[in-house]
N, CA, C and O atoms as a GROMACS GRO file, in nm:
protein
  296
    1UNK      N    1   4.614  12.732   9.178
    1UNK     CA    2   4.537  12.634   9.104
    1UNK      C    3   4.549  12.498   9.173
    1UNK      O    4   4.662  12.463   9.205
    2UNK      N    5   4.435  12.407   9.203
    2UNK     CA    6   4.423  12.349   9.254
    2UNK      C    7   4.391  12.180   9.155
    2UNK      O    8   4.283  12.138   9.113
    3UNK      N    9   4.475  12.141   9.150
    3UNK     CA   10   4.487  11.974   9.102
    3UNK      C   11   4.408  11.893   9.132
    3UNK      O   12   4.409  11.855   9.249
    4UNK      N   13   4.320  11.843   9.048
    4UNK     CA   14   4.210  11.759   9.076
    4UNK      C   15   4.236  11.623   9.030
    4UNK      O   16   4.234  11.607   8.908
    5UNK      N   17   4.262  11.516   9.109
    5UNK     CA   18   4.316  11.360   9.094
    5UNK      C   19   4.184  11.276   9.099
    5UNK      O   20   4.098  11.322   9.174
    6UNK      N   21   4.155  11.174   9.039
    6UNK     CA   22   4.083  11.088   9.071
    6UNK      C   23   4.160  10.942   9.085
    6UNK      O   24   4.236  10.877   9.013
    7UNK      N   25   4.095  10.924   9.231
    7UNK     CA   26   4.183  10.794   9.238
    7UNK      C   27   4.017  10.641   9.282
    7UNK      O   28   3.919  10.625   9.354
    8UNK      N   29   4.095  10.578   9.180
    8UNK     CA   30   4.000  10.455   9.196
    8UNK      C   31   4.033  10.338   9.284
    8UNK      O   32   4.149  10.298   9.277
    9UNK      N   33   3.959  10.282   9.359
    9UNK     CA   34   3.988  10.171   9.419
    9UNK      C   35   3.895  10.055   9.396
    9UNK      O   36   3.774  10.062   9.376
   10UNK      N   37   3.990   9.919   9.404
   10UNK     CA   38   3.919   9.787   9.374
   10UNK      C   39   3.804   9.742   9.498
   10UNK      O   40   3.795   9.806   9.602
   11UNK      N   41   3.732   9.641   9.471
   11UNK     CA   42   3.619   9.604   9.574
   11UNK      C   43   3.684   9.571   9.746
   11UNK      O   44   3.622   9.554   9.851
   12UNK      N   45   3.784   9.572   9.727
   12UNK     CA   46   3.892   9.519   9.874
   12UNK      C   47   3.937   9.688   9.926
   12UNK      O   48   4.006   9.707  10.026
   13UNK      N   49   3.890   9.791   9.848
   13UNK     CA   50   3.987   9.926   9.890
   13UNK      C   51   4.111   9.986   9.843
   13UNK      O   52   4.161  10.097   9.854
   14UNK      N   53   4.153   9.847   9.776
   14UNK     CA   54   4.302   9.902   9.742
   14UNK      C   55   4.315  10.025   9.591
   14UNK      O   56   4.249  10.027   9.487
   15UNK      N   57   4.407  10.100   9.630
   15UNK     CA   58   4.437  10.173   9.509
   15UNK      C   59   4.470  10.150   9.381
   15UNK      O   60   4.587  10.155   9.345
   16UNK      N   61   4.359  10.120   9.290
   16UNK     CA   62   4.407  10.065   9.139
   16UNK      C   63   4.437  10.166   9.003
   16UNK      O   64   4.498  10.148   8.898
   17UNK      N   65   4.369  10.268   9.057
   17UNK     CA   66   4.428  10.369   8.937
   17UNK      C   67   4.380  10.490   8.940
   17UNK      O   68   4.269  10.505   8.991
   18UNK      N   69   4.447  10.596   8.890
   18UNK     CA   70   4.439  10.733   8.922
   18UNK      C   71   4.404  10.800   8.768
   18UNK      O   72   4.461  10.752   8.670
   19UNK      N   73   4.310  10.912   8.754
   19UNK     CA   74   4.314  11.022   8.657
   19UNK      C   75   4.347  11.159   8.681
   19UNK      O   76   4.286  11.240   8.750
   20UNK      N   77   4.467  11.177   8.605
   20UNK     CA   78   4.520  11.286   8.628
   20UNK      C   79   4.516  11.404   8.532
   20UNK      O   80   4.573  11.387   8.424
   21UNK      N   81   4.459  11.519   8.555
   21UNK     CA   82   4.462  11.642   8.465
   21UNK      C   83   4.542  11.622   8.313
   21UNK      O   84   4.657  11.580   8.326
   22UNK      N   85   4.506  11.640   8.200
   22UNK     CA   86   4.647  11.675   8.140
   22UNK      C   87   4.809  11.726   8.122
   22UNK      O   88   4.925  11.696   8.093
   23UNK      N   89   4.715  11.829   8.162
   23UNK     CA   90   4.840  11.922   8.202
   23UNK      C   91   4.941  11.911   8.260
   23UNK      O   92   5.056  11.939   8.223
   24UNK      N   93   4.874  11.833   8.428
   24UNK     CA   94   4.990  11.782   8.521
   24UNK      C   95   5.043  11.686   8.490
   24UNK      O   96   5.142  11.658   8.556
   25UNK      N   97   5.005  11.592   8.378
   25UNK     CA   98   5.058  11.476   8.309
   25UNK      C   99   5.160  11.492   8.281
   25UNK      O  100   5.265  11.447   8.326
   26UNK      N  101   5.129  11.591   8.163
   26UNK     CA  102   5.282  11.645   8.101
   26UNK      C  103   5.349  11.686   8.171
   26UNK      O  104   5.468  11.655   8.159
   27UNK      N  105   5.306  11.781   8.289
   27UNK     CA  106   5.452  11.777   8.357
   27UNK      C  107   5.513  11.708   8.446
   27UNK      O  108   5.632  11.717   8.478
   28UNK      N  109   5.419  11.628   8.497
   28UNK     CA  110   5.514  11.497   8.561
   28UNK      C  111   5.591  11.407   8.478
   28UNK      O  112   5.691  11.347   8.518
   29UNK      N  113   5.527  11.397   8.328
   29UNK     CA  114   5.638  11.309   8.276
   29UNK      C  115   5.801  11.368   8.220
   29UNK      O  116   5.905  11.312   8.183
   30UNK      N  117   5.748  11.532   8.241
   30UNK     CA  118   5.903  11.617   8.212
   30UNK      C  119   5.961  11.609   8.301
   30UNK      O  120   6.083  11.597   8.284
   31UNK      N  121   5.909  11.611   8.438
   31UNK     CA  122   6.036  11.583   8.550
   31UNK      C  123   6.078  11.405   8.546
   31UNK      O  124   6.189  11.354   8.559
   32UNK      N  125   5.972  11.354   8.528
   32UNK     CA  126   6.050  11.212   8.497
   32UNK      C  127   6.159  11.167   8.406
   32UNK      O  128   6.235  11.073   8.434
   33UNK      N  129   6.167  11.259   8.262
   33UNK     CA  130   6.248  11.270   8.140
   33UNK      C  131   6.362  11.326   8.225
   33UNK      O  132   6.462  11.288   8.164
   34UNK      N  133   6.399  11.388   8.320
   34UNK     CA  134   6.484  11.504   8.356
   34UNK      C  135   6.551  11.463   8.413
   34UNK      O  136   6.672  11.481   8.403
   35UNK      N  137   6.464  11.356   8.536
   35UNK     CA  138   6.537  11.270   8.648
   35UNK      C  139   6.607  11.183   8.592
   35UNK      O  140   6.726  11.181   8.624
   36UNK      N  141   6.554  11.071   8.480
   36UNK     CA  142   6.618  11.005   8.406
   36UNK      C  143   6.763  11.062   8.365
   36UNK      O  144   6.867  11.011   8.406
   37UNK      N  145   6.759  11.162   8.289
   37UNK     CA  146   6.849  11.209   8.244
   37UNK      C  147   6.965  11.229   8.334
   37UNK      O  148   7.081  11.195   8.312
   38UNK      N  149   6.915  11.293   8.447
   38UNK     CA  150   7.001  11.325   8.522
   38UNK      C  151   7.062  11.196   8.599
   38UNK      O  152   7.181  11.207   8.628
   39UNK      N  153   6.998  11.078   8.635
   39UNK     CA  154   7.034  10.918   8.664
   39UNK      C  155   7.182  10.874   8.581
   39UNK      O  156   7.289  10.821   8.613
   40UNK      N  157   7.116  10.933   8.446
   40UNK     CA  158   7.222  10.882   8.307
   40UNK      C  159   7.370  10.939   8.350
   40UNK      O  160   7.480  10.883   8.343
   41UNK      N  161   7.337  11.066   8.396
   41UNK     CA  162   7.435  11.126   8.423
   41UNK      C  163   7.570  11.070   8.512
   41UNK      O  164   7.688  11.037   8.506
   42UNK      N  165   7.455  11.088   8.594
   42UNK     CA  166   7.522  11.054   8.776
   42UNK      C  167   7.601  10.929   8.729
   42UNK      O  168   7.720  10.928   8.699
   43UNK      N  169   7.515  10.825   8.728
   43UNK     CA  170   7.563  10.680   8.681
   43UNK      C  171   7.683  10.667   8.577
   43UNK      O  172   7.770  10.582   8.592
   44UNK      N  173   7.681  10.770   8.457
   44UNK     CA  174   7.814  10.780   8.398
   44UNK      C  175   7.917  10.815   8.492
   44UNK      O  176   8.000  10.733   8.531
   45UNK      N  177   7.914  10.937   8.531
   45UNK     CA  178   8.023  10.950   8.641
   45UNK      C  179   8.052  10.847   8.732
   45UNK      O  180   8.163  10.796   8.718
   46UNK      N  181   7.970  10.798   8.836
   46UNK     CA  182   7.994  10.664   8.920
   46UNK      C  183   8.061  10.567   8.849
   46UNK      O  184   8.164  10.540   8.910
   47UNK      N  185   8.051  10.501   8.747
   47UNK     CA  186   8.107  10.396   8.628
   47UNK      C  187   8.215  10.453   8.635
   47UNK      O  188   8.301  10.392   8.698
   48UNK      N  189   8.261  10.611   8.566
   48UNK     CA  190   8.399  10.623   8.554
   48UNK      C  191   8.479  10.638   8.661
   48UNK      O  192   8.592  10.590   8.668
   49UNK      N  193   8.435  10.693   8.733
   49UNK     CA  194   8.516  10.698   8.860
   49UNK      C  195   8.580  10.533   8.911
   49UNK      O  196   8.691  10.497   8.950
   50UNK      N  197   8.411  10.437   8.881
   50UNK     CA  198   8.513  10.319   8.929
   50UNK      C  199   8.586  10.297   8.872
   50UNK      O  200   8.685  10.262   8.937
   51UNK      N  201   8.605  10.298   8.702
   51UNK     CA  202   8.701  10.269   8.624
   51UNK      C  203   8.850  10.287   8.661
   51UNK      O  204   8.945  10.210   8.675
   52UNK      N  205   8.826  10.456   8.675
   52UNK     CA  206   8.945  10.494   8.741
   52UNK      C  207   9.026  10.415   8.885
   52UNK      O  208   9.140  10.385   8.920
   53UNK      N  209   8.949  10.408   8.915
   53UNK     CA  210   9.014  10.328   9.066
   53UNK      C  211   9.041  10.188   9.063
   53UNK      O  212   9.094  10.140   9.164
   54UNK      N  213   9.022  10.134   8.995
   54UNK     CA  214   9.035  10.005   8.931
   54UNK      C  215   9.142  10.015   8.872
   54UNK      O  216   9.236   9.943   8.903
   55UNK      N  217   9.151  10.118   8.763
   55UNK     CA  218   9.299  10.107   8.675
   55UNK      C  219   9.384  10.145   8.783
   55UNK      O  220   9.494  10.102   8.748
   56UNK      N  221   9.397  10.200   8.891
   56UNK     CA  222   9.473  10.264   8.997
   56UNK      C  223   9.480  10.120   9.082
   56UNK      O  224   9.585  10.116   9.146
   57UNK      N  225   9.421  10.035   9.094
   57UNK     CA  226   9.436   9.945   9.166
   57UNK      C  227   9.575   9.761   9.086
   57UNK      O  228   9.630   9.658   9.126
   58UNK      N  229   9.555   9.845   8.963
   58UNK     CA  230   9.547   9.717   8.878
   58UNK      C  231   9.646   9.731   8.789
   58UNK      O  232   9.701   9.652   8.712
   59UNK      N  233   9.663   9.875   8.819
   59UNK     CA  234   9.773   9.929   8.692
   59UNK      C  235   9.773   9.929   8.536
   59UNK      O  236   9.871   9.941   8.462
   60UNK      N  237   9.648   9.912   8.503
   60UNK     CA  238   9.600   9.891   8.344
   60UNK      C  239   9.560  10.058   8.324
   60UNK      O  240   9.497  10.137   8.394
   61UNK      N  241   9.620  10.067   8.211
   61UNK     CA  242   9.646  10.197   8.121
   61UNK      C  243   9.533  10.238   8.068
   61UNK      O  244   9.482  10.157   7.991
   62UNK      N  245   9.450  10.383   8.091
   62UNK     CA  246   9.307  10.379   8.035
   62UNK      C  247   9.368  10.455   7.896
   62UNK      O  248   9.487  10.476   7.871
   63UNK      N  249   9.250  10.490   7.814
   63UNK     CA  250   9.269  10.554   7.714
   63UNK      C  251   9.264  10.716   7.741
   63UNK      O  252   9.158  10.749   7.794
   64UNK      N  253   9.354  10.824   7.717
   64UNK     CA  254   9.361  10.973   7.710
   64UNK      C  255   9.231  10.983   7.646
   64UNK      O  256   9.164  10.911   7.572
   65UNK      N  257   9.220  11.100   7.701
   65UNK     CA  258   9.089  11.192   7.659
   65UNK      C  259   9.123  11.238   7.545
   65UNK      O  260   9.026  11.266   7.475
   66UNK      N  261   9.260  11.264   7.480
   66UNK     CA  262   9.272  11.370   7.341
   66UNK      C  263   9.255  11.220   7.245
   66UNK      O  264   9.226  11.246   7.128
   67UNK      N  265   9.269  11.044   7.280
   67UNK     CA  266   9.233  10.979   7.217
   67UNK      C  267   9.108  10.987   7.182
   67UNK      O  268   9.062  11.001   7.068
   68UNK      N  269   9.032  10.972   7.320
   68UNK     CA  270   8.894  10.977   7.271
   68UNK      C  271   8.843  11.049   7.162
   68UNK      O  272   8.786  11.005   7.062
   69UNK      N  273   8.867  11.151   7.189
   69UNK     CA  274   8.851  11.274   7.149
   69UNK      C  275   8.853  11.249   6.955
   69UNK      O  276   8.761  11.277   6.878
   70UNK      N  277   8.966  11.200   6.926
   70UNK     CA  278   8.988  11.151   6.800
   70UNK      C  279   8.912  11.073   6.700
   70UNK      O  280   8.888  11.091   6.580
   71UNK      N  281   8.877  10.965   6.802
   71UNK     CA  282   8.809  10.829   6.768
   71UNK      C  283   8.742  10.908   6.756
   71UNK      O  284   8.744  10.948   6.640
   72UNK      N  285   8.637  10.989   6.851
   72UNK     CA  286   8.493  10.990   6.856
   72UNK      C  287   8.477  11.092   6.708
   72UNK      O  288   8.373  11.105   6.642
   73UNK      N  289   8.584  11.146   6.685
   73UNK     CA  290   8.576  11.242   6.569
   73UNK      C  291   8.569  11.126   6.436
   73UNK      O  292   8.464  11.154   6.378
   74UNK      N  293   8.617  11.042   6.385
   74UNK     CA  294   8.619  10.949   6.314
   74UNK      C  295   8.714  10.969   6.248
   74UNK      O  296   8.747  10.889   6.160
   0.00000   0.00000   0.00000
């Protein structure tokens, strides 16, 4: 199946806007939801990791995971 785009351009040529199928809409905006997600991810890990190396640098005491764990229970 073959994807049919319409792309518009202004009086100069330049590319001002595109129509895209439905279909492929939706699924470009699910891989966008996905990538995001997966950003959220990555970026949590990167954050903690610096955390970690920081408290390793600095000697400040993080909180245990079986704390967390607690709190987050209420």
């Amino acid at each position: 199946m073959q994807t049919r785009f319409q792309i518009y351009t202004d009086a100069d040529g330049n590319k001002s806007s595109i129509i895209v199928p439905y279909d492929e809409w939706t699924k470009l905006t699910g891989k966008v939801k996905r990538l995001e997600n997966k950003l959220k991810v990555f970026s949590g890990i990167r954050d903690g990791i610096s955390e970690v190396n920081q408290s390793r640098r600095t000697g400040k005491q993080l909180q245990r995971l079986s704390d967390f764990i607690d709190e987050s229970r209420g």
